[in-house]
C-alpha positions in Angstrom: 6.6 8.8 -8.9 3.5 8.8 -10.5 4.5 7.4 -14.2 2.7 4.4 -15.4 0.6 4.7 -11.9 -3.0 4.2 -12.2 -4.1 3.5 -8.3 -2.9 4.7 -5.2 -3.7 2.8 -1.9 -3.7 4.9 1.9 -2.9 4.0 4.9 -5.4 5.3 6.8 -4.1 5.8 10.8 -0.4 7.9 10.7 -0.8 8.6 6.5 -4.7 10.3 6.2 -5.4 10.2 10.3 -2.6 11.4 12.5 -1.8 9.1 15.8 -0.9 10.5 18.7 0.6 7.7 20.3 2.6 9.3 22.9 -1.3 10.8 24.3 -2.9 7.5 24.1 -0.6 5.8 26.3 -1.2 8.7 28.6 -5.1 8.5 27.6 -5.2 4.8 28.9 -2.9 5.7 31.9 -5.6 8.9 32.5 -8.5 6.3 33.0 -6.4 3.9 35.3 -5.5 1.2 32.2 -1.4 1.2 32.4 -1.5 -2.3 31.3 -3.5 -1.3 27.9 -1.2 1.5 27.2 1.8 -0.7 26.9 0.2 -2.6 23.9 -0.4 0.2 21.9 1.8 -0.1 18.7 0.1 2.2 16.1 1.5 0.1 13.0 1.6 -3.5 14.5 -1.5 -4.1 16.9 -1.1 -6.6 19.5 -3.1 -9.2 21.6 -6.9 -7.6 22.2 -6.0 -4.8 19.5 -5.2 -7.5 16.8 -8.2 -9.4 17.3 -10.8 -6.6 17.3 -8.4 -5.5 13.9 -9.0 -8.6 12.5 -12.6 -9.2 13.1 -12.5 -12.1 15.6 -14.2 -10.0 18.2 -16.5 -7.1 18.5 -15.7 -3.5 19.8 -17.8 -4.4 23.4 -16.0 -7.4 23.5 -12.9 -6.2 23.1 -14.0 -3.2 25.8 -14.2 -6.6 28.1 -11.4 -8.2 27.5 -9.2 -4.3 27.8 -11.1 -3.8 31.0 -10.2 -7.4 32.4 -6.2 -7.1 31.1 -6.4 -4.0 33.7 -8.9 -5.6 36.3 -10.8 -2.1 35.9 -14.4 -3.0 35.2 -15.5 0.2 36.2 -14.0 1.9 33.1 -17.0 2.1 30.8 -17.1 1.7 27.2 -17.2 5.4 26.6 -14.1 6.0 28.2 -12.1 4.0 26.0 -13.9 5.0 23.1 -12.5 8.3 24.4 -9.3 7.4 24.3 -9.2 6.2 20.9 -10.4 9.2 20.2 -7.4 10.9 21.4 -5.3 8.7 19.7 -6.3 9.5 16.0 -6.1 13.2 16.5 -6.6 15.3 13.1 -6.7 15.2 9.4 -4.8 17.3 7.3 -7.4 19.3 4.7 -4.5 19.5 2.7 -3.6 15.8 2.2 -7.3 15.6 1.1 -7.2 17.7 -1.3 -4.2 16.0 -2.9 -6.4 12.9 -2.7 -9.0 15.2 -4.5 -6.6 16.6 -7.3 -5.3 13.3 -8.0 -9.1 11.8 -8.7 -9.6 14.6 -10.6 -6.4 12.7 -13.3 -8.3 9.8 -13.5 -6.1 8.5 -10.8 -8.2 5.7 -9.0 -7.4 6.3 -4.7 -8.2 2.9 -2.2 -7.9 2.5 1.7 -6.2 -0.5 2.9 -5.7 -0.7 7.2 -5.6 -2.1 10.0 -9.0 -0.7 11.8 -11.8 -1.5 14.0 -15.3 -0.7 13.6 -14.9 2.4 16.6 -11.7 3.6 15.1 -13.0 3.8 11.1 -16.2 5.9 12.6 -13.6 8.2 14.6 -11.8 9.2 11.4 -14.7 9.4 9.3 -15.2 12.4 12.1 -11.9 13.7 11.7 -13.1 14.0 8.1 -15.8 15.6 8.3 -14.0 17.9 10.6 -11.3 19.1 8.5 -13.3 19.0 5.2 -17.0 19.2 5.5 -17.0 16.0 3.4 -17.5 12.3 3.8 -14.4 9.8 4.3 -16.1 8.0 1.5 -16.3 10.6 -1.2 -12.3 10.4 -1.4 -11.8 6.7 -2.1 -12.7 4.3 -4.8 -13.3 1.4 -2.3 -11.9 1.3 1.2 -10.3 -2.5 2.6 -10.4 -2.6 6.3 -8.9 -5.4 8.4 -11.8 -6.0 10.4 -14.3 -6.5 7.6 -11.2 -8.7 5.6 -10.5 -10.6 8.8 -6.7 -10.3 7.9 -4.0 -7.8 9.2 -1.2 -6.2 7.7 1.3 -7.1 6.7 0.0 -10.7 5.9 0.1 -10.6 1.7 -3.3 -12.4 2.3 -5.1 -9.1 3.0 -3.0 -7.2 -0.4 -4.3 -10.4 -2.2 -7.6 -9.7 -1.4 -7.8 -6.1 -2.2 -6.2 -6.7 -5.5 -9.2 -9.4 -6.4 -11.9 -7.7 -5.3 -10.2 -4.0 -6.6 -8.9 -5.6 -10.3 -6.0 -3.3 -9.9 -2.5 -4.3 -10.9 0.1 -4.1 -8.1 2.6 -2.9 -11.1 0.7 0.3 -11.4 -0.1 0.9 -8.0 1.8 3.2 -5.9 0.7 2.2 -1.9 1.5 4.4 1.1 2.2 3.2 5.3 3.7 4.4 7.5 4.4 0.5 8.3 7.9 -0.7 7.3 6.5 -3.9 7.1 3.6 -3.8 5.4 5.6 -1.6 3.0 8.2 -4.5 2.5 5.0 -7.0 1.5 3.4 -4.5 -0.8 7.1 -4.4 -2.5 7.4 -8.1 -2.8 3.7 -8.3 -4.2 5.1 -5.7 -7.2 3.3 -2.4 -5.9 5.4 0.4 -6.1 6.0 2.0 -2.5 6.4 5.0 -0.4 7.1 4.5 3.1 6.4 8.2 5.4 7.3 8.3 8.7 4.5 7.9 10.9 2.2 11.6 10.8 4.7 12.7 8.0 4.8 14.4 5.1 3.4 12.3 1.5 1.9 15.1 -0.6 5.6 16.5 -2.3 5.7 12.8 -3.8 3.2 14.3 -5.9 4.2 17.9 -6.7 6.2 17.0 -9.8 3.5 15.9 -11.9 1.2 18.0 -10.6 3.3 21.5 -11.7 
């Protein structure tokens, strides 16, 4: 898998950061927000999710516009931040370390995902939580959606990373959990692996590494 590979590009949310999306539906449901937890789609965000993803609105604003989908202006900002919360669940300190070992070949690691500003500060907690260490100190460069202003799987956002990154899609292998976005990486020329969401990555790299 790794021959001729110089980069390899994470996911973040169901590849580094599990998502429990069974409990954020009940989450949203919890605080009185049924309407909110039918739109949750942990690859492909929709309507209020996409555009906080994508920069066009804040993370209050998009508190407003959840709590107004609902008519539950009672719910407070906290509560939701809550449920995200619940929603990306754990890192694997394992994982990390792969991330780790691979650095340590000269292997260059990147983030690319859809995120919001909330949801990037959860994991970086998750982080800490299962290593001790910052997000930060295991990537190269991280490309987030909300700082792009483009989504996956739009090839815009790929372009993007691979201008300001120099890397060359041929020897880049990138990982989601996204059928999608894994079909678009594959038509820019990356190299692909395509986990089920919260599943298993690291034995695509136990060859080379014994």
């Amino acid at each position: 898998m790794l021959k001729d590979i110089k980069n390899v590009v994470f996911d973040l949310g169901g590849v580094i950061c599990d998502l429990e999306i069974d409990r954020v539906i009940e989450a949203f449901r919890e605080i009185g927000m049924p309407k909110m937890a039918a739109l949750m789609d942990p690859c492909y965000p929709a309507e209020v999710n996409e555009r906080m993803e994508s920069g066009k609105i804040s993370w209050a604003e998009a508190c407003d516009e959840m709590r107004a989908i609902d008519n539950r202006p009672e719910v407070t900002d906290a509560q939701i931040e809550w449920v995200y919360r619940e929603f990306l669940s754990r890192v694997d300190a394992e994982k990390m370390a792969v991330i780790d070992r691979l650095r340590a070949r000269g292997i260059r690691t990147y983030v690319l995902s859809n995120t919001n500003p909330t949801a990037i500060e959860i994991v970086r907690d998750r982080v800490r939580e299962a290593t001790g260490r910052e997000l930060e100190s295991y990537f190269d460069a991280q490309y987030l959606s909300f700082r792009l202003g483009i989504l996956k799987p739009s090839p815009k956002i790929f372009e993007q990373m691979i201008a300001l990154s120099g890397m060359e899609p041929h020897e880049t292998l990138f990982i989601d959990d996204g059928s999608r976005n894994a079909d678009t990486a594959h038509a820019l020329g990356f190299s692909v692996y395509c986990p089920p969401t919260n599943g298993a990555w690291t034995q695509i790299f136990e060859q080379e590494e014994n």
